[in-house]
C-alpha positions in Angstrom: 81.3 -15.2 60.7 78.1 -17.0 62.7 78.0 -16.8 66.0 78.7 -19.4 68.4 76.8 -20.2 71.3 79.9 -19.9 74.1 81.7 -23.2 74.6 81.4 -23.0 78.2 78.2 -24.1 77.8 78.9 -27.2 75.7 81.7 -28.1 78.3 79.1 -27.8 80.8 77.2 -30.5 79.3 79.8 -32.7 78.7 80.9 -33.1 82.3 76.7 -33.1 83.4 76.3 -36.0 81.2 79.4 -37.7 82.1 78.9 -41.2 83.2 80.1 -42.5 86.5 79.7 -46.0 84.8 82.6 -45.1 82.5 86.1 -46.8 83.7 88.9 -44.4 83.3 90.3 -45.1 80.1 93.6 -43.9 78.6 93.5 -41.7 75.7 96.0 -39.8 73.7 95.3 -36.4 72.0 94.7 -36.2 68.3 97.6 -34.5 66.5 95.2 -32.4 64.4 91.5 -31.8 65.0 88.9 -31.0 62.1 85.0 -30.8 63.4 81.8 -29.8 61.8 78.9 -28.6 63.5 80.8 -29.6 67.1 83.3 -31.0 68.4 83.3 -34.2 70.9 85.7 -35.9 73.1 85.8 -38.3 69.8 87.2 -35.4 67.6 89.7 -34.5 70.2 91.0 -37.8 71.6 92.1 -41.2 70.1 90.7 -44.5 71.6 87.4 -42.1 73.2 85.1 -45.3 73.0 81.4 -45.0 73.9 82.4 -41.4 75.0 83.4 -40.8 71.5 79.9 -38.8 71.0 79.8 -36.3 74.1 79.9 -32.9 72.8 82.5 -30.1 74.2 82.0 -27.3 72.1 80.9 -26.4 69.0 82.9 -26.4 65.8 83.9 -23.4 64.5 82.8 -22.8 60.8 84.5 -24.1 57.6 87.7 -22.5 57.1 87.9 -20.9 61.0 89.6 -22.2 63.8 88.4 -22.2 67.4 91.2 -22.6 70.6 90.3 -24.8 73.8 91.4 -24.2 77.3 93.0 -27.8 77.4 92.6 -27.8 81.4 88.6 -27.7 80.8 89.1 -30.3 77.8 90.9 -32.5 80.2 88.3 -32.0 83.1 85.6 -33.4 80.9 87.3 -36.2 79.4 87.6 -37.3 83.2 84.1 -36.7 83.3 83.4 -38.6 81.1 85.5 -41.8 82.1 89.1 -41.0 79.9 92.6 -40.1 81.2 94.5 -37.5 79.6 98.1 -36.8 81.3 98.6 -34.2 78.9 102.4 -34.9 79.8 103.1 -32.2 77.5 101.8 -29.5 79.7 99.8 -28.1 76.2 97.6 -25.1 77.2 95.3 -24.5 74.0 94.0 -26.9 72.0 93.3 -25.5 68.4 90.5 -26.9 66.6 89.9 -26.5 62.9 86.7 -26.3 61.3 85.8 -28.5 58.1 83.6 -28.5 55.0 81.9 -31.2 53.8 83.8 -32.6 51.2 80.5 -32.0 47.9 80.7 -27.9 49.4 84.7 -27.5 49.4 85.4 -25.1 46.6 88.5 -25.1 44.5 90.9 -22.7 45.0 90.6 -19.9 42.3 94.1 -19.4 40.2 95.4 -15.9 41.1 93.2 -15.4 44.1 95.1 -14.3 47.9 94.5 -17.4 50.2 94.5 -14.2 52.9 95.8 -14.8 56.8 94.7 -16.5 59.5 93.4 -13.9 62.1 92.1 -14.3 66.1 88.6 -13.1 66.3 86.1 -12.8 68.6 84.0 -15.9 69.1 80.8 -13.9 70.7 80.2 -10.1 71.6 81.4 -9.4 74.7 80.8 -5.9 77.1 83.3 -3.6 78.2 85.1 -4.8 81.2 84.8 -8.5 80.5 87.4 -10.9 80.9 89.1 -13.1 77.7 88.9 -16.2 78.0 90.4 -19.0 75.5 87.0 -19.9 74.0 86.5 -15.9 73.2 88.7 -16.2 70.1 89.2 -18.3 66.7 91.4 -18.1 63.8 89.7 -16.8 60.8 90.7 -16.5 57.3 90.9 -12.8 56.6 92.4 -10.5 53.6 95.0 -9.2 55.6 96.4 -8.6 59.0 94.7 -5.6 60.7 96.6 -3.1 62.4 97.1 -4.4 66.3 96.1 -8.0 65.7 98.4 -10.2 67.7 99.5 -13.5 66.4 99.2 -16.0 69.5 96.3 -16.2 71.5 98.3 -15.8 74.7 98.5 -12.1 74.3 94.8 -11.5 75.2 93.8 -14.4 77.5 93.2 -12.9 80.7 93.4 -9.5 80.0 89.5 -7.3 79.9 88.0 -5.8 77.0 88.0 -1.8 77.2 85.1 -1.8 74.7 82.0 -3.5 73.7 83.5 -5.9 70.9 81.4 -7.4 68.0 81.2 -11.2 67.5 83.4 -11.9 64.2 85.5 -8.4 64.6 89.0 -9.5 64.3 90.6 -9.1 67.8 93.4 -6.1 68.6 95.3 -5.5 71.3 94.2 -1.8 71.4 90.6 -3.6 72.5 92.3 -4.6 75.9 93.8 -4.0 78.9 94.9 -5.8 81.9 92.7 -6.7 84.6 91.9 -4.6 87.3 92.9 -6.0 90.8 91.9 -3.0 92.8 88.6 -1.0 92.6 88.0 2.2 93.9 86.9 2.8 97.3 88.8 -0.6 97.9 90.4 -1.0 101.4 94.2 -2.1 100.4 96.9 -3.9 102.5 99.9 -1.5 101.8 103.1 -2.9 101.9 106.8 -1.7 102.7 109.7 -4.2 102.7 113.2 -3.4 103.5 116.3 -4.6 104.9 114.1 -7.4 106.1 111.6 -5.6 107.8 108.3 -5.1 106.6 105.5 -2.5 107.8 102.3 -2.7 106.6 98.7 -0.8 106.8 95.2 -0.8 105.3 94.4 2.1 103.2 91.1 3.1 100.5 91.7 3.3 97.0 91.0 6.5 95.4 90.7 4.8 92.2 91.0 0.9 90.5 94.2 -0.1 89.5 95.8 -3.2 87.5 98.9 -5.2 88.8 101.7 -3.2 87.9 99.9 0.1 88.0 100.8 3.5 90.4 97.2 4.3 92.4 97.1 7.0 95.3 95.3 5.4 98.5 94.3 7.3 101.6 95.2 6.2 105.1 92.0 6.7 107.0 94.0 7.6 110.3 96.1 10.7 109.2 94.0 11.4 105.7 97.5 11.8 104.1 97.9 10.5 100.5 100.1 7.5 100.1 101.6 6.5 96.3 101.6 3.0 95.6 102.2 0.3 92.9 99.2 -2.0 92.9 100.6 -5.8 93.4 97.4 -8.3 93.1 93.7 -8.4 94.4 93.6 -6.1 97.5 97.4 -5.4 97.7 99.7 -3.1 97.0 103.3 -1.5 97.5 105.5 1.1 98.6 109.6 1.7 98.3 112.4 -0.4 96.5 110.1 -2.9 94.9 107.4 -0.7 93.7 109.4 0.3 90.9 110.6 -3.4 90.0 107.1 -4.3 89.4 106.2 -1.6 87.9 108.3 -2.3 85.1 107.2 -6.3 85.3 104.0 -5.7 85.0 103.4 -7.0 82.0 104.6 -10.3 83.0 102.5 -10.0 86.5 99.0 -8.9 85.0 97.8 -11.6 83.1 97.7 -13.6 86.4 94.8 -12.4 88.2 91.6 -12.8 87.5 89.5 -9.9 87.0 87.0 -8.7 89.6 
């Protein structure tokens, strides 16, 4: 699989050369999107005008599939003088990439069609954050082992490893996002019966939300056990075990750091 320059980039350009001459103009989202080469507000939108040729990103290759943030679609429609409501609240736009119609070549009788499978869309290093434009379907033999089937499962969470553009993606190549470093000062937290204590104390090591970490309290030196909660915070008694066992719920949330 070729690999793409990041999409970022192309959105980038979109909203830089977005025209403050445009009026806002209504458009409606295409039900299905096939792009060569790129894809532009034209590919995505009906009714995109003389906006029709601003690139966003560029098109996945034949046969592959590439998935949008639709918030940074929407922000450079408006750059570009169109209004989407997206009224359907839709999160990922997926984008299909097509072959000229002289290269297509005829299914062979007999021979697997294979599964659609997220990979990555560019290499990315250990500790880096997914993003929606880090993955496309691609047509693979079969299913590795690990390889999630909706792209929701690795947005936001960090890459453990260096991972190859093309590789498909697995969840065993992820983690959550650490929301704590070590040697981090942390608001420690204890809530109950209505009251609520708090105190600042240093991480002894990073943590994700959801996660136990020990912290030192820099006035007694004694050890305190916590669950981490978000960036910077963390907490003690009754609740620490509830989110404990909702972190997986909490962790894709925070960005990491």
């Amino acid at each position: 699989m070729a690999r793409f320059a990041h999409p970022l980039i192309g959105l980038g350009l979109a909203i830089a050369l977005g025209s403050a001459a445009l009026a806002a103009q209504p458009v409606s989202l295409k039900s299905e999107t096939v792009a060569q080469g790129r894809i532009t507000l034209g590919d995505l939108f009906d009714g995109a005008g003389r906006a029709a040729g601003v690139v966003v990103a560029p098109a996945p290759n034949p046969g592959g599939t590439m998935v949008l943030d639709a918030s940074l679609v929407q922000r450079a429609a408006m750059s570009n003088g169109l209004s989407w409501a997206n009224e359907q609240g839709i999160r990922r736009i997926i984008v299909r990439g097509g072959a000229p119609a002289e290269t297509a070549a005829a299914p062979v009788r007999g021979q697997s069609k294979g599964v659609e499978v997220l990979t990555w869309t560019r290499s990315l290093d250990a500790g880096e954050m997914i993003t929606a434009e880090d993955l496309s379907w691609s047509l693979l033999a079969a299913q590795p082992a690990g390889s999630p089937r909706d792209a929701d499962a690795l947005i936001g969470k960090v890459a453990k490893r260096p991972l190859r553009s093309g590789a498909a993606a697995s969840m065993r190549d992820v983690g959550a996002a650490q929301v704590i470093k070590k040697d981090d000062m942390v608001t420690v937290t204890y809530d109950v019966g209505g009251v609520s204590l708090s105190l600042q104390a240093k991480a002894m090591g990073p943590a994700s939300v959801g996660d136990s970490l020990s912290l030192t309290n820099p006035q007694s030196k004694k050890i305190i056990q916590a669950v981490a909660s978000g960036p910077g915070h963390a907490i003690v008694g009754p609740d620490a075990a509830a989110l404990r066992a909702d972190a997986r719920s909490y962790s894709s949330n925070f960005a990491i750091r």
